[in-house]
C-alpha atoms as a printed R data frame, in Angstrom:
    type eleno elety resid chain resno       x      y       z
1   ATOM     1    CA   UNK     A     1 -10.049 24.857 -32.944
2   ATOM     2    CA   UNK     A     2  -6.895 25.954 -31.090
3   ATOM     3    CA   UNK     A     3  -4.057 27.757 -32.013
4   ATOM     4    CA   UNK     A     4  -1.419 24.756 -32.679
5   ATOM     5    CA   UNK     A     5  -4.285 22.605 -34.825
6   ATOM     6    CA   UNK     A     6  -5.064 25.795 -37.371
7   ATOM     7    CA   UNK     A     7  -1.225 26.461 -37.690
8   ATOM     8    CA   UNK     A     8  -1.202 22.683 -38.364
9   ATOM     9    CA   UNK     A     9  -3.977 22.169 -40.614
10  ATOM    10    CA   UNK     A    10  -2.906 25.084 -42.504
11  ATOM    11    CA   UNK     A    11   0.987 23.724 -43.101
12  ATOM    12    CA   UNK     A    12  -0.298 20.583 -44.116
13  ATOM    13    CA   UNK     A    13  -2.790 22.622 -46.432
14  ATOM    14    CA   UNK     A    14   0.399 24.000 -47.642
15  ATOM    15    CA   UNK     A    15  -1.274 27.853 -46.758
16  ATOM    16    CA   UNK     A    16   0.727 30.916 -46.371
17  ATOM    17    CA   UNK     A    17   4.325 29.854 -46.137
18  ATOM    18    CA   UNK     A    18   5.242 32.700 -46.217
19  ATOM    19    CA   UNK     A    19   4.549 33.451 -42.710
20  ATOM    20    CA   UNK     A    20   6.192 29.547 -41.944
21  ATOM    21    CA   UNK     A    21   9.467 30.093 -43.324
22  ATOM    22    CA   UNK     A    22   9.944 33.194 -41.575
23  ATOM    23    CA   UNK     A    23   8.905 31.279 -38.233
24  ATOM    24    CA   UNK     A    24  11.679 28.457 -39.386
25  ATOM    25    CA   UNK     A    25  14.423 30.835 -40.285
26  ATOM    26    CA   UNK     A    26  13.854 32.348 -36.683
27  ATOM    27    CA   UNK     A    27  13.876 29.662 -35.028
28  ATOM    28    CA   UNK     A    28  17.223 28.407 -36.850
29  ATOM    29    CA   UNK     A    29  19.119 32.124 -35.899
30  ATOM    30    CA   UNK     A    30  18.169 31.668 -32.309
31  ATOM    31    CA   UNK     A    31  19.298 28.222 -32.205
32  ATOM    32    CA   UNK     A    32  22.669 29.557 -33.836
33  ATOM    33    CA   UNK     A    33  23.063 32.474 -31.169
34  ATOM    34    CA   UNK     A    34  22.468 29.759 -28.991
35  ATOM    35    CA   UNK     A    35  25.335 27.878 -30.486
36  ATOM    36    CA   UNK     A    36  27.927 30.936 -30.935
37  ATOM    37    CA   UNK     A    37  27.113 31.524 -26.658
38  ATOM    38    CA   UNK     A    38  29.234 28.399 -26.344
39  ATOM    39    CA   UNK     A    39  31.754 28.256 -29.164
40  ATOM    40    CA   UNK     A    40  32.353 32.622 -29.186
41  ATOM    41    CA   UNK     A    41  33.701 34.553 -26.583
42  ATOM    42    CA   UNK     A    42  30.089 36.059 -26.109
43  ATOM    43    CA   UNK     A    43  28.563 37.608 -22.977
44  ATOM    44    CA   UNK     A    44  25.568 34.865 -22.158
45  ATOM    45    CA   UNK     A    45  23.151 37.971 -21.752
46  ATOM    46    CA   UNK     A    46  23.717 39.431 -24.847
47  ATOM    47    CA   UNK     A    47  23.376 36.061 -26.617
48  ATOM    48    CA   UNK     A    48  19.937 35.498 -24.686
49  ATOM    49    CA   UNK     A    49  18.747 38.542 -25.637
50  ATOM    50    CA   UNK     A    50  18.868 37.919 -29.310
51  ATOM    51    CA   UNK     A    51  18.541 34.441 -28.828
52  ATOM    52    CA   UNK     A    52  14.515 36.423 -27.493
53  ATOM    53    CA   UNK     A    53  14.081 39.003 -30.007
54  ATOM    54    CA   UNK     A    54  14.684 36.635 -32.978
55  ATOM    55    CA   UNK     A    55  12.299 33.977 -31.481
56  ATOM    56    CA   UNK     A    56   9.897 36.553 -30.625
57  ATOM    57    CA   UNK     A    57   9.895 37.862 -34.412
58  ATOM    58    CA   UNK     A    58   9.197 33.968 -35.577
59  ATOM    59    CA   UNK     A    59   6.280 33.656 -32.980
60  ATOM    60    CA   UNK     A    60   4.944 36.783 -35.059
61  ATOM    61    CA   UNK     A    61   5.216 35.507 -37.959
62  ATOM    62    CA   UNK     A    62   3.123 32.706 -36.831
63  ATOM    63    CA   UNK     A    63   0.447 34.801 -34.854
64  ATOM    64    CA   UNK     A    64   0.241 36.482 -38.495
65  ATOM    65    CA   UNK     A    65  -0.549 33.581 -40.082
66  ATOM    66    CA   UNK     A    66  -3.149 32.847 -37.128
67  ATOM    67    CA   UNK     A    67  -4.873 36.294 -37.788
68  ATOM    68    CA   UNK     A    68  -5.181 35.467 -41.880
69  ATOM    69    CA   UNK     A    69  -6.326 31.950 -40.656
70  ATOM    70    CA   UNK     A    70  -9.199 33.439 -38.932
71  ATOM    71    CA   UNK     A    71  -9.927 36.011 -41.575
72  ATOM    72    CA   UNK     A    72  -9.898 33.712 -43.678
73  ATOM    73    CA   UNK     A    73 -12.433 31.261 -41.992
74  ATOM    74    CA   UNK     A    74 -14.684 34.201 -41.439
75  ATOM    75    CA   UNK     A    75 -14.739 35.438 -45.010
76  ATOM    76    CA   UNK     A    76 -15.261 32.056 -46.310
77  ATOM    77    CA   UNK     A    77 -18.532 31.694 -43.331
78  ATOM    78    CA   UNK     A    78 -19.878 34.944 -44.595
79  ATOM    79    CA   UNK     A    79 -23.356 34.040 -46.044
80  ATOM    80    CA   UNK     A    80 -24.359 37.746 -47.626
81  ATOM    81    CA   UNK     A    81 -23.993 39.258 -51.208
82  ATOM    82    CA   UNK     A    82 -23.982 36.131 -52.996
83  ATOM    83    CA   UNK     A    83 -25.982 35.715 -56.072
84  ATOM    84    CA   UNK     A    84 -27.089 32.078 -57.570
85  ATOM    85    CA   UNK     A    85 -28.052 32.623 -61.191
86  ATOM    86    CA   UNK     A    86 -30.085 29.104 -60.450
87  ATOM    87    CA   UNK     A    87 -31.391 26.808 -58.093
88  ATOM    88    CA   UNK     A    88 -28.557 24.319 -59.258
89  ATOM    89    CA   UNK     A    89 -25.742 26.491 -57.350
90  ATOM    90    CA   UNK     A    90 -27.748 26.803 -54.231
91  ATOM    91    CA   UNK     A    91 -26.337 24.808 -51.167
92  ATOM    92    CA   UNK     A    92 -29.059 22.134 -50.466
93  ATOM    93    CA   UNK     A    93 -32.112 23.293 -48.342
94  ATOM    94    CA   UNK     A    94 -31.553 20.960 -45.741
95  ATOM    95    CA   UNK     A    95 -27.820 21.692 -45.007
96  ATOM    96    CA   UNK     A    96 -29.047 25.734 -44.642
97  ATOM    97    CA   UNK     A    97 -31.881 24.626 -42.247
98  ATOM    98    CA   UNK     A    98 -29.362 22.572 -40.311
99  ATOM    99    CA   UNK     A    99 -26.896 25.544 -40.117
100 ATOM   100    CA   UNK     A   100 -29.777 27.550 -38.409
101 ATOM   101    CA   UNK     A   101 -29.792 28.412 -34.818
102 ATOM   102    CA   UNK     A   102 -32.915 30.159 -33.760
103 ATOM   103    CA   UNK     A   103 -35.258 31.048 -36.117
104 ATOM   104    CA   UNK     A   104 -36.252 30.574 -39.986
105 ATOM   105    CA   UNK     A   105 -39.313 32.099 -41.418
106 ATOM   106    CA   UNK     A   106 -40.044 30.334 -45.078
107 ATOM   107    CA   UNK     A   107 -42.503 32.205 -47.278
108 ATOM   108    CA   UNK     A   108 -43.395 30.409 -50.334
109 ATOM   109    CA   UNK     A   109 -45.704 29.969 -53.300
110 ATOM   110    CA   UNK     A   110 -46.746 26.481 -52.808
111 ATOM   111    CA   UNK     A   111 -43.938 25.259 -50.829
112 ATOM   112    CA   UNK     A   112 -43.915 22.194 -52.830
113 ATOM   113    CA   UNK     A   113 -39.778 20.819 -51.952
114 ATOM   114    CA   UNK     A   114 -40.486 21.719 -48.128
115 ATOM   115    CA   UNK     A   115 -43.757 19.514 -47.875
116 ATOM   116    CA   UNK     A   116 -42.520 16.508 -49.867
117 ATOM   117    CA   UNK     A   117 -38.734 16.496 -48.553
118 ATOM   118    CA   UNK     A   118 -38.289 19.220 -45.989
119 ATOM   119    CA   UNK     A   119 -40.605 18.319 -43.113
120 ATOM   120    CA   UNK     A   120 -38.455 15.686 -40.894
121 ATOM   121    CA   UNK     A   121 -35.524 18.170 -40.852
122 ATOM   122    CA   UNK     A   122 -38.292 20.539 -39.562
123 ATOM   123    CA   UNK     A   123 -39.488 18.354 -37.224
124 ATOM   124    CA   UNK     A   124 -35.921 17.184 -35.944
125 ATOM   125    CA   UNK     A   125 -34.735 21.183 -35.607
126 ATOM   126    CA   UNK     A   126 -37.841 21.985 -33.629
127 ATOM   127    CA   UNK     A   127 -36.648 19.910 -30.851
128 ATOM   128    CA   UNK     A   128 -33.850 21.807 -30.413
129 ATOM   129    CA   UNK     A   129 -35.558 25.105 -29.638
130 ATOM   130    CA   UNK     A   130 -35.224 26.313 -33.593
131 ATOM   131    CA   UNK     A   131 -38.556 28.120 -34.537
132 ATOM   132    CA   UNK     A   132 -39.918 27.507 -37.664
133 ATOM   133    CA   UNK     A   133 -42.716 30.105 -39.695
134 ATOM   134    CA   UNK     A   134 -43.977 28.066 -42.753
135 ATOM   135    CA   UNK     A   135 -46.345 30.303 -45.025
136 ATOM   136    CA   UNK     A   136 -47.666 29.638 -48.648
137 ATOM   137    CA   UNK     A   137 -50.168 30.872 -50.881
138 ATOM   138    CA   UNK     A   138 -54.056 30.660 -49.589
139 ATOM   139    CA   UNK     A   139 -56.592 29.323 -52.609
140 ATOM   140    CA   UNK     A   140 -58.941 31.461 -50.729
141 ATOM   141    CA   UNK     A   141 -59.456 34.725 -48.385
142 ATOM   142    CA   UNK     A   142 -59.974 34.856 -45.069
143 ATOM   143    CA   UNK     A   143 -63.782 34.260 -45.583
144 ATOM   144    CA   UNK     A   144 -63.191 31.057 -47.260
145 ATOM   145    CA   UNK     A   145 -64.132 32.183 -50.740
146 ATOM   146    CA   UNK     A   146 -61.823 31.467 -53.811
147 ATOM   147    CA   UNK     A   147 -59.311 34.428 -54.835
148 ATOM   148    CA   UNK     A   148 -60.046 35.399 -58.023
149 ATOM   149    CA   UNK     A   149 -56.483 35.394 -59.712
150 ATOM   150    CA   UNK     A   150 -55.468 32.072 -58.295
151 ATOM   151    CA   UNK     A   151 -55.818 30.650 -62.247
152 ATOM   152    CA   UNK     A   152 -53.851 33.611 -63.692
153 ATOM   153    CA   UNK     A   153 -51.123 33.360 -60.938
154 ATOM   154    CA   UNK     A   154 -50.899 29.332 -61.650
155 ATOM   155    CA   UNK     A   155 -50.620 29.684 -65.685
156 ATOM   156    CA   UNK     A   156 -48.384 33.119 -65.106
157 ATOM   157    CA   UNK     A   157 -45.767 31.240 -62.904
158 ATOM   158    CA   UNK     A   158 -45.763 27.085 -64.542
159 ATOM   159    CA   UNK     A   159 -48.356 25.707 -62.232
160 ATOM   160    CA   UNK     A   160 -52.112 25.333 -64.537
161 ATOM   161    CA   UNK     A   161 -52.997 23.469 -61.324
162 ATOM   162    CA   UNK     A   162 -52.081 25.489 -58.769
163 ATOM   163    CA   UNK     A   163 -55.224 25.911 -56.894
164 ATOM   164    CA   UNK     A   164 -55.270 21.927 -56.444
165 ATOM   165    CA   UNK     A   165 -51.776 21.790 -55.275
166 ATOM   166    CA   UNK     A   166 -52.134 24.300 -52.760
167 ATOM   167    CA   UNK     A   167 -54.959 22.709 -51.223
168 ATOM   168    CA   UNK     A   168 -53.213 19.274 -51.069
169 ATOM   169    CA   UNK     A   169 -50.308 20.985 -49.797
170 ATOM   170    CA   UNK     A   170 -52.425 22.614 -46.964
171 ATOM   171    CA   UNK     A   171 -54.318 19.667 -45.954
172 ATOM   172    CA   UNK     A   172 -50.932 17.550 -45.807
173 ATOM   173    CA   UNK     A   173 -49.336 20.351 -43.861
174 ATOM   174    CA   UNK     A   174 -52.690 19.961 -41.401
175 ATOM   175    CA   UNK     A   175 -52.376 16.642 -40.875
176 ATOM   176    CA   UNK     A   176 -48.771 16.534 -40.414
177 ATOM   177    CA   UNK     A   177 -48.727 19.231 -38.139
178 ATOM   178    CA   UNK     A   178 -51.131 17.667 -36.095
179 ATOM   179    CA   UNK     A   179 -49.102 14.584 -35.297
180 ATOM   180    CA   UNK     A   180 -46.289 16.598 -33.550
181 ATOM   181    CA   UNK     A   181 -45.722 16.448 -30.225
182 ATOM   182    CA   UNK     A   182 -46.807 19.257 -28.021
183 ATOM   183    CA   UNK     A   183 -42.917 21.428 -28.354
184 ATOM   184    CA   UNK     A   184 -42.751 20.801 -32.423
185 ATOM   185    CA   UNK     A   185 -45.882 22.446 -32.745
186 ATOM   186    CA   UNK     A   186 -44.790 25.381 -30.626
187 ATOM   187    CA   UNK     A   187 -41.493 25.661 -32.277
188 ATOM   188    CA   UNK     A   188 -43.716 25.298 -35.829
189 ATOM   189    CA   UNK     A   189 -46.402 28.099 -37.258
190 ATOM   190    CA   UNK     A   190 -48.163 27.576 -40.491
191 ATOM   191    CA   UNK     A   191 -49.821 30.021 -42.374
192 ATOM   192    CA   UNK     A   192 -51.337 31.211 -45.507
193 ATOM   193    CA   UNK     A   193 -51.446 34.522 -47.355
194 ATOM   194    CA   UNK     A   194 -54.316 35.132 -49.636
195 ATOM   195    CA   UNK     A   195 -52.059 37.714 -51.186
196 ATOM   196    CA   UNK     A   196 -49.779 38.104 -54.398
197 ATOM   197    CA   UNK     A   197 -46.559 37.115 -54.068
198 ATOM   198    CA   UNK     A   198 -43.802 38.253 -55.696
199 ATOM   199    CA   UNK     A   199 -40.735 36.232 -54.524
200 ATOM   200    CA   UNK     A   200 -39.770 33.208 -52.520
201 ATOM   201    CA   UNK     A   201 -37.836 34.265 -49.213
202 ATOM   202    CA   UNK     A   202 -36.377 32.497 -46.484
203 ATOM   203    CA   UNK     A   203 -35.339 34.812 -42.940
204 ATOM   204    CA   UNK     A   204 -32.555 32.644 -41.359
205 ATOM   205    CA   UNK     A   205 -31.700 34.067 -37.562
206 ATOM   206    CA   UNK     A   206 -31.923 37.345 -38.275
207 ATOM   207    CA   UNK     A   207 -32.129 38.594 -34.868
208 ATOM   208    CA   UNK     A   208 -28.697 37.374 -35.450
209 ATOM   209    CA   UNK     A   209 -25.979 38.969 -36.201
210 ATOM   210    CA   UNK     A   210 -25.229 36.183 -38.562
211 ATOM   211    CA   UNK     A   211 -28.789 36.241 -39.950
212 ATOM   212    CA   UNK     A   212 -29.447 36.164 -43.620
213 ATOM   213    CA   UNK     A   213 -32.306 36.405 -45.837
214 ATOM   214    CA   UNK     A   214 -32.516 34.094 -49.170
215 ATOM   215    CA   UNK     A   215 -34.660 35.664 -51.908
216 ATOM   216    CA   UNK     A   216 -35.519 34.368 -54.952
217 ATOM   217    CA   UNK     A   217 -37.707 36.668 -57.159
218 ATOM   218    CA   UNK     A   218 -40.694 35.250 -58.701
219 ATOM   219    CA   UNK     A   219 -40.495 36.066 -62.730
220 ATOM   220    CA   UNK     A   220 -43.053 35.930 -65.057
221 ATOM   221    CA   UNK     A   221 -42.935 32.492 -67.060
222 ATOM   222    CA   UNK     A   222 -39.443 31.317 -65.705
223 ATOM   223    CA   UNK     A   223 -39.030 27.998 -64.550
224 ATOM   224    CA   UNK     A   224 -38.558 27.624 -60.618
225 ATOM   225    CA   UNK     A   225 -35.086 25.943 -61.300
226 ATOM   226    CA   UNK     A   226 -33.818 29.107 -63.226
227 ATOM   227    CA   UNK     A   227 -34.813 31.944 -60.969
228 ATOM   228    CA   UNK     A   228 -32.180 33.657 -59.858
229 ATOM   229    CA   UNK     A   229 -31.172 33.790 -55.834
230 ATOM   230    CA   UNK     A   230 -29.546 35.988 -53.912
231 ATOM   231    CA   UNK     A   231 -28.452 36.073 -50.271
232 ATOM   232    CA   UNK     A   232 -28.441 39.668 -48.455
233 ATOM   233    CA   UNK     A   233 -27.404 40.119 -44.606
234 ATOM   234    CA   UNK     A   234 -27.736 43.162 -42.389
235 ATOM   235    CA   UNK     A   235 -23.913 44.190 -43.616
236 ATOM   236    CA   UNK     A   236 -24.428 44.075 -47.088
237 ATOM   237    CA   UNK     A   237 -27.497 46.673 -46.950
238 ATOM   238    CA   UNK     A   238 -28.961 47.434 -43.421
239 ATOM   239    CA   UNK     A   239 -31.963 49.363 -45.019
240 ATOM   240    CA   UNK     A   240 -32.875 46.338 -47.781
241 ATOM   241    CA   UNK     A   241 -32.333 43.289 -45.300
242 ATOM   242    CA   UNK     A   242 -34.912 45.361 -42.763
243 ATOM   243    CA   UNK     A   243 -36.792 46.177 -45.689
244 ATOM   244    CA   UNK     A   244 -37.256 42.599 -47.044
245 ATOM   245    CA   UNK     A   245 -37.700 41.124 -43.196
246 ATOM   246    CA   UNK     A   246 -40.089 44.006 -41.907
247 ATOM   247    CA   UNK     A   247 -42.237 43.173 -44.795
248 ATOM   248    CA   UNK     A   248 -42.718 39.531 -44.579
249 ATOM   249    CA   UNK     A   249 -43.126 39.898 -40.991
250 ATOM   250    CA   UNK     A   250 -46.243 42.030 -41.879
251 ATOM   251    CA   UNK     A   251 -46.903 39.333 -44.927
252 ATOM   252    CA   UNK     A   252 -47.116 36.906 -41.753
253 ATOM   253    CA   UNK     A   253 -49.704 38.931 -39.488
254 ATOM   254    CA   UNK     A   254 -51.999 39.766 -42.051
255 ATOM   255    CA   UNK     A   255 -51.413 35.780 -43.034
256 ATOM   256    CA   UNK     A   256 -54.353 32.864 -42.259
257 ATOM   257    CA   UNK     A   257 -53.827 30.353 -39.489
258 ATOM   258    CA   UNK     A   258 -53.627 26.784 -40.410
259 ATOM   259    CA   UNK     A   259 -56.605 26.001 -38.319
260 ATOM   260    CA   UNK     A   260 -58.756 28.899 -39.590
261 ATOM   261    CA   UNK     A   261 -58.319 28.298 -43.119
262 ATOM   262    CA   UNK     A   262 -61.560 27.347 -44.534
263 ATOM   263    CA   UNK     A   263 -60.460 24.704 -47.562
């Protein structure tokens, strides 16, 4: 947006008038010395030169308004150190995977809202060059034999039937996966961790400078809807927003290929 719309938008917004009057009472004065140059016995240079100065001080009074504008927009953009006591406050999944550019990496327990509602948005982004990491929890290892916690983890964290869940989930996300066309499946990795996990996180761009990583902490016998959420980017805390992406980057090497998981 240019400079004349914000100043615009912002008036009728009724935003810093401040820095408007000022502009308005400027302009008035130098339409005054104006004025006096042909009703005062005034030399014409002198009157042009304050006719400039004042004008000048009333088109900094609106760059000033400009600059808070702009701080303002950026502020309001700024994704990090936000905390979501629920999953009630959170912006709707599909609007954040929409607002993506590049790259978003989505490591969950059974990844139930992304298979049932998520998957055309997936689909749609990953014909635009947006690259998509999907990873959930494995029912078994690498050798195709059960995990032995998979009940306790279920009956800990609200799902009794978790190990049937996961392994509908998995088979859907086989068969769906399978009916992309050749650049969706490029732009789409699945995978599955036969690990524990101990929160839901999603990486959004964050090779990025506007990159952001949502976590949401997995607590024992709370509901999914009242986990708490926060949002961390690489300005809030450089050291914890590498910590949190180095380590599901690892999560996702040492994690089970679609097509090799043994169900």
């Amino acid at each position: 947006m240019g400079f004349l719309p914000r100043i615009a938008r912002a008036v009728r917004a009724r935003r810093y008038p401040d820095a408007y009057t000022g502009c308005l009472l400027a302009i008035l004065v130098t339409v005054l010395e104006i004025v006096s140059g042909f009703t005062q016995n005034r030399k014409w240079i002198d009157v042009l030169f304050s006719a400039t100065v004042v004008l000048l001080l009333g088109l900094i009074a609106l760059a000033t308004a400009d600059i808070r504008i702009r701080q303002n927009t950026v502020l309001n953009g700024a994704r990090g150190g936000l905390l979501f006591t629920g999953r009630s406050q959170l912006p709707s999944l599909g609007a954040q995977l929409q607002g993506a550019h590049r790259t978003v990496e989505i490591y969950g327990l059974q990844l139930g809202h992304v298979v049932h509602h998520m998957l055309p948005t997936i689909a749609d982004r990953a014909l635009s060059d947006c690259h998509f990491r999907l990873a959930l929890l494995s029912p078994v290892d690498a050798n195709g034999d059960k995990v032995p916690w998979i009940g306790d983890m279920g009956a800990v964290h609200g799902f009794p039937n978790l190990e049937d869940v996961l392994r509908a989930n998995l088979a859907h996300l086989r068969h769906w996966h399978a009916g992309l066309t050749p650049k969706q499946q490029r732009n789409i990795e699945i995978r599955a961790y036969p690990v524990i996990p101990t929160a839901s996180v999603i990486l959004f761009d964050v090779k990025k400078h506007s990159g952001y990583a949502h976590v949401e902490p997995i607590l024992h016998n709370l509901p999914p809807m009242e986990r708490p959420t926060f949002w961390i980017t690489e300005k809030d805390d450089f050291k914890l927003f590498h910590l949190l992406v180095n380590h599901y980057q690892e999560l996702w090497q040492q994690a089970i290929a679609l097509p090799d998981l043994a169900l």
